[in-house]
N, C-alpha and C positions, 0 to 999 in steps of 0.2 A: 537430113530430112529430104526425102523425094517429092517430085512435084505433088505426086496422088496426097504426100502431107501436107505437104504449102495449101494444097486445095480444101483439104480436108478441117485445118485449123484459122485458116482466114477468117471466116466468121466469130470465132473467137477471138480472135487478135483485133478484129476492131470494135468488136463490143469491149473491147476491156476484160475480158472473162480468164485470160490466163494468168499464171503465174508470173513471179518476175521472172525467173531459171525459164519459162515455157516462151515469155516474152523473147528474152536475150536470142533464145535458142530460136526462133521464128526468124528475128531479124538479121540474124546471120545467115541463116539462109535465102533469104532475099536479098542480101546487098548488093549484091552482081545481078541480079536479074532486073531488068531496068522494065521491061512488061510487067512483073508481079509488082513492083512498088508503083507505078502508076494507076494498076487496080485496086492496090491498098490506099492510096489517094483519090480514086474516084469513090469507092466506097465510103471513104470518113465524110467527104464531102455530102456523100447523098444520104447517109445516118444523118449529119448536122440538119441538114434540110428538111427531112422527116422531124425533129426533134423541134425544128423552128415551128413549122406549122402543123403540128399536132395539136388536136383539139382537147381540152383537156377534158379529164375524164368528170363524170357526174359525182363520182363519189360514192358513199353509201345510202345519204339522201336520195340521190335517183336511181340507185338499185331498190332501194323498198320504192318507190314510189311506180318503178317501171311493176316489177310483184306487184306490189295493188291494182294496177290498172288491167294486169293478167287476169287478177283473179276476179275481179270486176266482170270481166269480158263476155 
């Protein structure tokens, strides 16, 4: 895996979105790169953080209710 992949699959790799085989194969390629695993740790960091203070969503109640007040308008 070349950097252009390391670059290419990051965002995968820390949503959780790859396979275990696609996992393995990510972090092998990063072991010796001591830069790309501190971006894969700023990153988790700044997902968690997003994740902490995320508002939660309205649901379906405030999707019809946002449409009614559309349609109101």
């Amino acid at each position: 895996m070349n950097k252009h992949d390391i670059d290419e699959n990051l965002p995968w790799y820390v949503n959780g979105q790859m396979s275990e085989q696609e996992k393995a194969e990510f972090e092998q390629a990063i072991k010796d790169d001591a830069e790309m695993q501190q971006e894969v740790e700023f990153l988790n960091k700044l997902r968690n953080q997003l994740k902490q203070n995320a508002e939660p969503s309205p649901g379906e109640f405030g999707l019809q209710r946002l449409k009614r007040d559309i349609k109101s308008s």
